[in-house]
N, C-alpha and C positions, 0 to 999 in steps of 0.2 A: 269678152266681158270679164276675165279675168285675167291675173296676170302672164307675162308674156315666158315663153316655155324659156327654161334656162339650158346648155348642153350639160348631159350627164356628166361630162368630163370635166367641167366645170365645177360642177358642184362637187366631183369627188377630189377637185383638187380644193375647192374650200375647205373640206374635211380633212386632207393634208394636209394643211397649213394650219388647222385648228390641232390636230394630231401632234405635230412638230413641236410649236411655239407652247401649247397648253393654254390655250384659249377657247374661251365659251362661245357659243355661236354669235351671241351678239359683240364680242371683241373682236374676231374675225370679220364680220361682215364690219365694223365701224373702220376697224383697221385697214381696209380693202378699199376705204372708201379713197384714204389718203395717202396709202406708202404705195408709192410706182412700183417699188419690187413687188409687192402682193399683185398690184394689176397687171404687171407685168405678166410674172408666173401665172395670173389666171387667163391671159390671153387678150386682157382688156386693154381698150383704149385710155388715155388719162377722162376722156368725158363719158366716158361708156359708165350705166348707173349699175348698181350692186344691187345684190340679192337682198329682199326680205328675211331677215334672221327665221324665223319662222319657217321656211322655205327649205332651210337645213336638216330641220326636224320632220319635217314632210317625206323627207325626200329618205332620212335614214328609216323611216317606221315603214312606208309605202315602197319604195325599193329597193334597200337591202335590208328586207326580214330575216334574215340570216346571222346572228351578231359573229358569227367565228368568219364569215366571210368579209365582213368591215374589218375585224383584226386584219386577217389576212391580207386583205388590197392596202391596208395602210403600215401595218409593218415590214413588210417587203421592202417598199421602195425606201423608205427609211436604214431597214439594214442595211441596204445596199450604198446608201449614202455615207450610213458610217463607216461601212468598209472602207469606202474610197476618201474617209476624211471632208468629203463636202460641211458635213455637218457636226458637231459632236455635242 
């Protein structure tokens, strides 16, 4: 009766991709709706339907109550990106 569970991995790659580009939850999720690289990167099909923005905020207050541990899972794979030039 409410909405359907989304995968953790999932949602913490919406949070990379809001991380990276610097975008707000609701740019991400509108973004996601339309660039195949974002559904791409998030696992989805072109008709597969996107997260509720709201859903993002749920998700960081209710599961990683820890704000040094959001830093951490998201600056990691970033550094490492830069390292390797994928991204700058």
């Amino acid at each position: 009766n409410g909405r359907n569970a989304v995968p953790p991995i999932r949602m913490f790659k919406y949070l990379l991709l809001k991380s990276i580009f610097d975008w707000s939850d609701v740019d991400v999720v509108e973004r996601s709706k339309y660039d195949m690289s974002c559904k791409y990167f998030l696992d989805m099909t072109p008709e597969d339907p996107v997260i509720h923005s709201s859903s993002l905020t749920k998700f960081r207050k209710l599961r990683l109550q820890d704000i040094g541990l959001l830093d951490l899972l998201i600056q990691k794979p970033v550094k490492i990106a830069l390292e390797k030039e994928i991204i700058n």
